[in-house]
C-alpha positions as CSV (number, residue, x, y, z in Angstrom):
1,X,-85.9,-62.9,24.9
2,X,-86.9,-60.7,22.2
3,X,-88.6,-57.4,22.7
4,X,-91.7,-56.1,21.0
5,X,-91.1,-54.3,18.0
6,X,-93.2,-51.4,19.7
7,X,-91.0,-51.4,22.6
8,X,-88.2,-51.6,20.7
9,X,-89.3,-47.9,19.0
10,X,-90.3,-46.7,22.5
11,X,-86.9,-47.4,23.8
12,X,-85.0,-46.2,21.1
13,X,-87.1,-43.1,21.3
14,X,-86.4,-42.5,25.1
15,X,-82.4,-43.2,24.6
16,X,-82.3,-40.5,22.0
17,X,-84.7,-37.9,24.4
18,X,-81.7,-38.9,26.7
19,X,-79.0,-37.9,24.7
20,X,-77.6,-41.0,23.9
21,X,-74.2,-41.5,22.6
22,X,-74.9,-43.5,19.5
23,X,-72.0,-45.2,17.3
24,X,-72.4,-48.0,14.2
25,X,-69.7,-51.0,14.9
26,X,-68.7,-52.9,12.0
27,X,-67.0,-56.3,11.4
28,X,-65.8,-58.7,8.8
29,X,-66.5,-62.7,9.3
30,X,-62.6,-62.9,9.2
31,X,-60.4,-61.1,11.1
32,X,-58.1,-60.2,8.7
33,X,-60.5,-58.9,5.7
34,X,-58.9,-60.7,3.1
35,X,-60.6,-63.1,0.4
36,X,-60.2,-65.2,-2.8
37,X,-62.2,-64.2,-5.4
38,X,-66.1,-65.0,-5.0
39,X,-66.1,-65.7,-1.4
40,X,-69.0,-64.7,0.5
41,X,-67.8,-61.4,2.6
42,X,-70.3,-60.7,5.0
43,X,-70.1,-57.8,7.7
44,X,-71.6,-57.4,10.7
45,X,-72.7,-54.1,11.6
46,X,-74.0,-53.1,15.3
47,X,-75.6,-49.9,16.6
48,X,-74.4,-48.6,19.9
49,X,-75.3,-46.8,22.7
50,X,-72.0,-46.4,24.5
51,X,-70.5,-50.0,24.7
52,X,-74.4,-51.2,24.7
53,X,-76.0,-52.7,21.4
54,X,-79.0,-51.3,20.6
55,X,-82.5,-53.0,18.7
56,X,-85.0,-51.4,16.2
57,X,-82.3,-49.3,14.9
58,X,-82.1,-48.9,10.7
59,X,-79.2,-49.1,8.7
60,X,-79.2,-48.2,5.3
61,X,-76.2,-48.9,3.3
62,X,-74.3,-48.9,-0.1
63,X,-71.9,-50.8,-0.9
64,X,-69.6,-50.2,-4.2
65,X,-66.2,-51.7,-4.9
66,X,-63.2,-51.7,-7.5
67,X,-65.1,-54.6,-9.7
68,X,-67.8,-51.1,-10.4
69,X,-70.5,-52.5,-8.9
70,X,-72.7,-51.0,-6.4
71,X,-75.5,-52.6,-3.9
72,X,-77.8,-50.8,-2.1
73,X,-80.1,-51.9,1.3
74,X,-81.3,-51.2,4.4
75,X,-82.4,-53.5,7.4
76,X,-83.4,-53.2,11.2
77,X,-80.7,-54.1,13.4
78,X,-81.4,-57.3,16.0
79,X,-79.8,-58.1,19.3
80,X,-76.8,-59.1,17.5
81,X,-77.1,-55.9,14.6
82,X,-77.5,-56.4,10.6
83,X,-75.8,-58.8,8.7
84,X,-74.5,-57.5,4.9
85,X,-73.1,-60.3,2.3
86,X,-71.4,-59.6,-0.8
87,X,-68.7,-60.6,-3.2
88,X,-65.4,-60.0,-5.8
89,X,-64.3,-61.5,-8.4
90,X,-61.5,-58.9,-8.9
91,X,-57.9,-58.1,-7.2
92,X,-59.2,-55.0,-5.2
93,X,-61.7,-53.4,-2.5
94,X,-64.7,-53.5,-1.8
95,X,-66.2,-50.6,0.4
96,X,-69.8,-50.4,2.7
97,X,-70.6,-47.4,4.1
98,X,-74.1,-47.3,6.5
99,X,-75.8,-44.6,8.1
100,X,-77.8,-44.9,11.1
101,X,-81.5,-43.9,11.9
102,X,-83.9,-43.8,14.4
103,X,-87.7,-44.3,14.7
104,X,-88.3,-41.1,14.5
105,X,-86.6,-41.9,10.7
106,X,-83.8,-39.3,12.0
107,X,-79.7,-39.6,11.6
108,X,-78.5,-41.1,14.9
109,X,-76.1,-38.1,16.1
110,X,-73.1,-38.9,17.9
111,X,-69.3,-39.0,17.5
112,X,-68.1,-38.5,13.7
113,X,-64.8,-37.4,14.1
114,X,-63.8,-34.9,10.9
115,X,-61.7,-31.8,11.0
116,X,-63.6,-29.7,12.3
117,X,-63.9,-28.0,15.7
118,X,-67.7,-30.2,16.4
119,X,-66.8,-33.8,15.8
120,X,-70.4,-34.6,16.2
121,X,-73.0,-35.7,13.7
122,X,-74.5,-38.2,12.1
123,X,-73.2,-42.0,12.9
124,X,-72.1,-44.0,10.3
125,X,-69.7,-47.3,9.3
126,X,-67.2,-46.6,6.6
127,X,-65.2,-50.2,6.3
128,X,-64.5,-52.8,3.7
129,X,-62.5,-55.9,2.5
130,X,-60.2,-56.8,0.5
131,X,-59.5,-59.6,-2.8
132,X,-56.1,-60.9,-3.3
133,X,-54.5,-57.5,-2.6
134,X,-50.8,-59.3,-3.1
135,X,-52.0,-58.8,-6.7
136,X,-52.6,-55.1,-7.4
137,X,-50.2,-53.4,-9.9
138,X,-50.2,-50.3,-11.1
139,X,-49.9,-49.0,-14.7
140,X,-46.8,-48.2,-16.7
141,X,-44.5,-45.9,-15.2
142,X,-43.0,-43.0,-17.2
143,X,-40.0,-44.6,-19.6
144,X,-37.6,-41.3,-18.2
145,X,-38.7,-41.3,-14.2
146,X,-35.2,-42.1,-13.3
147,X,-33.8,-39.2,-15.6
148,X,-36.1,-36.9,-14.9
149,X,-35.6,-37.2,-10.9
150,X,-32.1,-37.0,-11.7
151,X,-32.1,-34.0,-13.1
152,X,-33.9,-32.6,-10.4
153,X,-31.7,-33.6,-7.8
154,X,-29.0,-31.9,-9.5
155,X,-30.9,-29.0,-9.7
156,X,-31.5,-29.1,-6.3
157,X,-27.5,-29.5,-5.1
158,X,-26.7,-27.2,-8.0
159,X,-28.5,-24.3,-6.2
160,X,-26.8,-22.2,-3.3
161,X,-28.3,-22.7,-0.2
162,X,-28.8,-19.8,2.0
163,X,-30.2,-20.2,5.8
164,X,-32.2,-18.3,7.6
165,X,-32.0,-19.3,11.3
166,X,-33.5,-18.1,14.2
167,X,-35.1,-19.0,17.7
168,X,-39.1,-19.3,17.3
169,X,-40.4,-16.3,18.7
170,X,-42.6,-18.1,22.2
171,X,-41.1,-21.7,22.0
172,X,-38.4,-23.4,24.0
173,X,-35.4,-23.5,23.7
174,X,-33.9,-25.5,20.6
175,X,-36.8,-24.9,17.9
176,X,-35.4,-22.3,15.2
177,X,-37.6,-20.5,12.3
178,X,-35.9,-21.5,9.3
179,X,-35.9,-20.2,5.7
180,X,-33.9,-22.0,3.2
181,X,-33.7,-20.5,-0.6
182,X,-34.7,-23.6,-3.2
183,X,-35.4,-23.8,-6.8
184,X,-38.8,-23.4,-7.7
185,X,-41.7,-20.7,-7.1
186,X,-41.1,-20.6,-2.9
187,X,-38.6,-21.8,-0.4
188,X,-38.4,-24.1,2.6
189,X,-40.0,-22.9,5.4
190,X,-40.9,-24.9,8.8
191,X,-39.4,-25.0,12.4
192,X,-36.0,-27.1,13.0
193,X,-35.9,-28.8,16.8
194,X,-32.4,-29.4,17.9
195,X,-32.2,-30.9,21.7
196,X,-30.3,-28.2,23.8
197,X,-26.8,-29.1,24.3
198,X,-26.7,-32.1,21.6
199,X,-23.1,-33.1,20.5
200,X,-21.8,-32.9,17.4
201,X,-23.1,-36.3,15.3
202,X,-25.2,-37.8,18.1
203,X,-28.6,-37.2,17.2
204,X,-30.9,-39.4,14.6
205,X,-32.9,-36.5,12.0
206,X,-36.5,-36.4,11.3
207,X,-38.3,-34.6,8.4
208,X,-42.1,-34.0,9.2
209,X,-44.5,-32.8,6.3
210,X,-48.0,-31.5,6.1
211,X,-51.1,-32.6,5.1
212,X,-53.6,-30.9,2.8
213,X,-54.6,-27.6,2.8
214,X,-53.3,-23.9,3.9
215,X,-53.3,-22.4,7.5
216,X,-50.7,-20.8,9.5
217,X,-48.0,-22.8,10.4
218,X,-46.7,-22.4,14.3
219,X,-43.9,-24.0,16.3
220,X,-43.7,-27.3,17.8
221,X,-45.6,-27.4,21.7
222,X,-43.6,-30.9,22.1
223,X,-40.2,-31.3,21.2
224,X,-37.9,-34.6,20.6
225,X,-35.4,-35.1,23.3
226,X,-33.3,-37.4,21.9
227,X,-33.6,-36.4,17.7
228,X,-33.7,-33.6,15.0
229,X,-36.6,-32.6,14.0
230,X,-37.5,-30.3,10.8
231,X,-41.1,-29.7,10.1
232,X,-42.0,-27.9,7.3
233,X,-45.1,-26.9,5.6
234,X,-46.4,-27.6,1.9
235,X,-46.0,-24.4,1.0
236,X,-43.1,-22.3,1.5
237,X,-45.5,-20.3,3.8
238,X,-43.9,-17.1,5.7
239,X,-43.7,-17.9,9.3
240,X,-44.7,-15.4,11.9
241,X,-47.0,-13.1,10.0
242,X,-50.0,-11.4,10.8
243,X,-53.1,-13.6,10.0
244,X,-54.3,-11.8,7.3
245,X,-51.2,-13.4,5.3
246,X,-52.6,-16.4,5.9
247,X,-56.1,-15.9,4.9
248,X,-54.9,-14.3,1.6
249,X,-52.5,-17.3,0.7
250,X,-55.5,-19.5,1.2
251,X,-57.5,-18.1,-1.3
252,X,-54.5,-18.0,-3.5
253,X,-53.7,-21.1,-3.4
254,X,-57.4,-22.4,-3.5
255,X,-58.0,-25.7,-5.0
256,X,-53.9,-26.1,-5.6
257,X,-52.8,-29.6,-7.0
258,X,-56.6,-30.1,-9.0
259,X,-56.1,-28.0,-11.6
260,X,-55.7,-29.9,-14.8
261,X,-54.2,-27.3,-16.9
262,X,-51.3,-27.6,-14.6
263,X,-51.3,-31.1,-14.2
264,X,-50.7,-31.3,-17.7
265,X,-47.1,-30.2,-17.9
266,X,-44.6,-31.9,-14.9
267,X,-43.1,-29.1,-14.3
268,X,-46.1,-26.6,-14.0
269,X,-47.7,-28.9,-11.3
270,X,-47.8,-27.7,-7.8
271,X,-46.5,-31.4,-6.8
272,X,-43.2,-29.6,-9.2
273,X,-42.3,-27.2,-6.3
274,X,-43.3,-29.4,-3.2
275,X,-41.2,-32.0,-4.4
276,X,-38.1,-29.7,-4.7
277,X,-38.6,-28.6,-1.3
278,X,-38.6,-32.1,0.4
279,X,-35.3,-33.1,-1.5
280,X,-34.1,-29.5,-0.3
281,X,-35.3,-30.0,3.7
282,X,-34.0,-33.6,3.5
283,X,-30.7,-32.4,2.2
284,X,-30.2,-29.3,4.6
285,X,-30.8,-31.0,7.9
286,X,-28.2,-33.6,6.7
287,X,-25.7,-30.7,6.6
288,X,-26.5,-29.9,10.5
289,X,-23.7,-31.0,13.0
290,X,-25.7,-32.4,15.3
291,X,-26.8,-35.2,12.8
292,X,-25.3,-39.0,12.8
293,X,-24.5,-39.6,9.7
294,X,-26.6,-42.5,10.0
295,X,-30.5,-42.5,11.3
296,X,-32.6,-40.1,8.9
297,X,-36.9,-40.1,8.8
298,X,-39.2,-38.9,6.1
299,X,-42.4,-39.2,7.7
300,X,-46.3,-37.9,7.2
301,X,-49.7,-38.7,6.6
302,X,-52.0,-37.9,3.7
303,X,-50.2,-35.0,1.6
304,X,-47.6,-35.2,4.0
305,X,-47.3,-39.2,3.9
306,X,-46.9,-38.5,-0.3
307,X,-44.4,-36.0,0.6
308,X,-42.4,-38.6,2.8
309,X,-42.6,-41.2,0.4
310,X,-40.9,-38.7,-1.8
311,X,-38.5,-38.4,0.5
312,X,-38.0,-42.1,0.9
313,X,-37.7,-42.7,-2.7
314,X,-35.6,-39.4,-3.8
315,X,-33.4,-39.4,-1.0
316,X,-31.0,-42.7,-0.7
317,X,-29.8,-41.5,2.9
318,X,-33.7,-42.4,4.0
319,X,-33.1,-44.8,6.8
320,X,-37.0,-44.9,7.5
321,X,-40.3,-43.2,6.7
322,X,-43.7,-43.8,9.2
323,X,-46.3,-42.9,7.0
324,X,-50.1,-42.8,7.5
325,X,-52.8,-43.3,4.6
326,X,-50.6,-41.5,2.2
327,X,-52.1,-39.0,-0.6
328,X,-52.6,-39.4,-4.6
329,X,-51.2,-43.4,-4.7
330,X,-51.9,-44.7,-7.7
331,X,-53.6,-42.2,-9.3
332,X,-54.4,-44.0,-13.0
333,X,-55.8,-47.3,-10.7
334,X,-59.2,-45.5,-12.3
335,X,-58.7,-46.6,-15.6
336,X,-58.6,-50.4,-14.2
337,X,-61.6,-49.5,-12.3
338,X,-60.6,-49.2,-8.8
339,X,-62.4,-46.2,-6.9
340,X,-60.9,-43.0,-7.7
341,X,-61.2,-41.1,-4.1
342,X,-60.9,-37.3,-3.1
343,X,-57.6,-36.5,-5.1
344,X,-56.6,-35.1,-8.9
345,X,-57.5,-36.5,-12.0
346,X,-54.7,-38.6,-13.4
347,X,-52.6,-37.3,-16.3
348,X,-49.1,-39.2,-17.4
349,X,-47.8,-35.9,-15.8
350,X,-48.6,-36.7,-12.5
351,X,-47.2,-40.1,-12.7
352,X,-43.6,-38.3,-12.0
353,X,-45.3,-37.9,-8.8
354,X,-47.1,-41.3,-7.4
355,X,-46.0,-42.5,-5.1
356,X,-46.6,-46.3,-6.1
357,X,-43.2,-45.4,-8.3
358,X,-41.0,-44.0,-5.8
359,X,-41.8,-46.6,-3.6
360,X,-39.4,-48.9,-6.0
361,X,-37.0,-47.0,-5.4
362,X,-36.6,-47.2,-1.8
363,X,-33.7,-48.4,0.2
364,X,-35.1,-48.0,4.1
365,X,-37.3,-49.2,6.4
366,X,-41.3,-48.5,5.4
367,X,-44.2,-48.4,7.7
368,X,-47.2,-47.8,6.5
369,X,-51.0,-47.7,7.5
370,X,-54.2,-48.1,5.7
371,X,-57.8,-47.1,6.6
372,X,-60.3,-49.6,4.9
373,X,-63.1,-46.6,5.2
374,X,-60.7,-43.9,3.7
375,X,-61.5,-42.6,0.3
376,X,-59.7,-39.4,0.4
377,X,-56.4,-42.2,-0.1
378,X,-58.0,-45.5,-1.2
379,X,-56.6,-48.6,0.4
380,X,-55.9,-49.7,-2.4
381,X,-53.2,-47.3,-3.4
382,X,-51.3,-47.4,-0.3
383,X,-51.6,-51.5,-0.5
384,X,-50.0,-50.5,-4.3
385,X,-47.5,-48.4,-2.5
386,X,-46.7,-51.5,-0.3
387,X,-46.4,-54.1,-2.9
388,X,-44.0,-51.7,-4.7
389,X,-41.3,-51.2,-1.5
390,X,-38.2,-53.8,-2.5
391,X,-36.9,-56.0,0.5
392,X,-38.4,-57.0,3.7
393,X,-38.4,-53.7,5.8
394,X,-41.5,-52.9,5.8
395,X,-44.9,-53.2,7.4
396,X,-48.6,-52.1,6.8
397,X,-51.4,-52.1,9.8
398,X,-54.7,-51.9,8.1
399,X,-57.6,-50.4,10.1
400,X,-61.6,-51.6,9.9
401,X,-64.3,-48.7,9.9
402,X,-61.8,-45.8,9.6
403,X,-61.8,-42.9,7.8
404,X,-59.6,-40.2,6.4
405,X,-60.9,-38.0,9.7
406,X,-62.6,-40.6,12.0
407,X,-61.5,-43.9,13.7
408,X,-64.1,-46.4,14.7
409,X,-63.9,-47.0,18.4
410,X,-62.0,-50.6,19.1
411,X,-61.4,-51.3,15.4
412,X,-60.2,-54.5,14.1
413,X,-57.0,-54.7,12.5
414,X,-54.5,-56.2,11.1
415,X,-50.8,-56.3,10.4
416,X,-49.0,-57.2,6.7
417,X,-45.1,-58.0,6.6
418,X,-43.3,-60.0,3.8
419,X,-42.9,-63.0,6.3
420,X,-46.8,-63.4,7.2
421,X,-50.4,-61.3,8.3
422,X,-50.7,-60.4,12.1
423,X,-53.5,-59.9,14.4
424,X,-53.3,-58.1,18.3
């Protein structure tokens, strides 16, 4: 049965008097989101109350894609919520992102996720699809990459290393403040986990890194029983300081890895510095007795997921790297139109640094995830980045309706290996 339109306002309007819980719920007509060129992609998009649909809703919606094009709309969503069609004729993404109203011509409010302390306000879909993915490339890679990495390496092993070691003031037992002296403007700092007790060569290492941005870095409230683990920040940060520090290294360091007059030169980018500290973290914890000789991780997200592909690239000890929605992949996609996201212009400098070139050079095991909503880190540079990996060790999960900050409740998903696409 369907309702009057006039009931349909009156009950939306009494659901949001009643402080309703409202969400938007997107799908693809295929469960795996991937199409050949000009087939219709329709979504599906539902508003919720809870786990209830809900009528007489609008959506309004734009969708824009790496082919530059962009639609615009808005409908009233049925029993069965607001169909969307669209198309590609292009290798890439295309992205839709709704927001919800209500009679009253109001945002719905509910759960919106973010990284802030409220993770309420207005509901919205964030999602997409993809066209013959298999088939993105990126540009030209610099003609020295290979020398100019080597030369840094060198300069990394070259340099005396000095440690400063000591237990985390207020953690348990086994997490260490370190310091280690690097080349470049700062050195390592993070806190090192060592299982109390471990023997000498029996423990698998892992290298953590940061994501964006500048805050005080404490230690660890959970621990590894059974591995190493080194977390460091971006930054080369003093640890333990009062939080005035802090606050003045933030405005210091405002805006850092955007300015172009740095990112002209690839050795007066800030990437310059970060990048010497992961090959110097990497190499230090492989100097730690407790190590295997064998099992070694460079994992992250977002900065931090560039920072462990770094690792994974740099480093031929890499056994592994997890790595979530990973920062600044294929940053000149924009000049073949895909949809630049919240990161620096390209210049040929910052090529040194994309990812989608050290991933050629990796020997380990890759696993990767990509957000189809996410346009801090496009999908389609991390599907780049996953092209690029040699060999058959690795994997990619690809999430529906999920952003850089927010994760669409029960999202559909997807799993790519070299030997086939799985769903759960």
């Amino acid at each position: 049965m369907t309702l009057p339109k006039t009931l349909c306002l009156w009950l939306g309007l009494v659901a949001a008097a009643c402080g309703a819980e409202y969400a938007v719920h997107g799908t693809t007509d295929k469960a795996v989101a991937i199409y050949p060129p000009g087939q219709p992609i329709t979504f599906t998009l539902r508003v919720l109350d809870g786990e209830k649909p809900v009528e007489g809703m609008t959506l309004r919606w734009i969708r824009t894609g790496d082919d530059g094009k962009t639609e615009k709309g808005e409908g009233v969503a049925g029993p069965d919520g607001l169909t969307i069609t669209t198309a590609m004729d292009c290798p890439g993404f295309v992205r839709l992102l709704a927001h919800a109203f209500g009679p009253d011509g109001k945002n719905l409010q509910g759960f919106a996720g973010g990284w802030a302390a409220d993770k309420t306000g207005n509901v919205f879909f964030d999602g997409g699809a993809c066209v013959e993915p298999e088939k993105l490339q990126a540009g030209p890679e610099p003609a020295d990459f290979d020398a100019f990495w080597d030369a840094m390496r060198a300069q990394v092993a070259a340099a005396p290393l000095t440690v400063e070691r000591k237990p985390a003031e207020g953690a348990s037992p086994g997490v260490f403040a370190v310091t280690l002296t690097c080349p470049g403007p700062r050195p390592v700092t993070g806190y090192l986990s060592i299982p109390p007790g471990a023997a000498p060569k029996s423990l698998p290492a892992i290298v953590s890194f940061h994501g964006y941005g500048v805050g005080k870095h404490g230690p660890p409230t959970w621990t590894n029983p059974s591995a190493i683990v080194f977390d460091i920040n971006a930054h080369g940060m003093e640890l333990g300081r009062e939080d005035g520090y802090y606050e003045q290294l933030k405005k210091d360091l405002s805006g850092y890895a955007f300015k172009n007059d740095e990112n002209a030169d690839r050795e007066k980018a800030y990437f310059h510095g970060m990048a010497l500290r992961v090959l110097r973290a990497l190499h230090y914890v492989k100097t730690l007795p407790e190590w295997n000789g064998k099992e070694l991780q460079s994992n992250g997200g977002s900065q931090g997921g560039l920072q462990g592909l770094w690792g994974a690239g740099l480093d031929k000890d890499v056994t592994s790297a997890a790595i979530w929605s990973p920062w600044c992949c294929d940053l000149g996609g924009l000049h073949q139109g895909r949809l630049k996201g919240w990161r620096p212009d390209h210049t040929p400098a910052l090529d040194y640094y994309d990812p989608v070139f050290h991933a050629k050079r990796i020997k380990g095991k890759v696993h990767l995830i990509a957000l189809l909503g996410d346009y801090t880190c496009p999908p389609s540079g991390v599907w780049v980045v996953y092209n690029n990996i040699p060999g058959s060790s690795k994997s990619m999960e690809v999430k529906q309706g999920c952003t850089h900050g927010f994760e669409m409740k029960n999202p559909a998903r997807f799993t790519v290996t070299p030997s086939g696409i799985t769903t759960p």
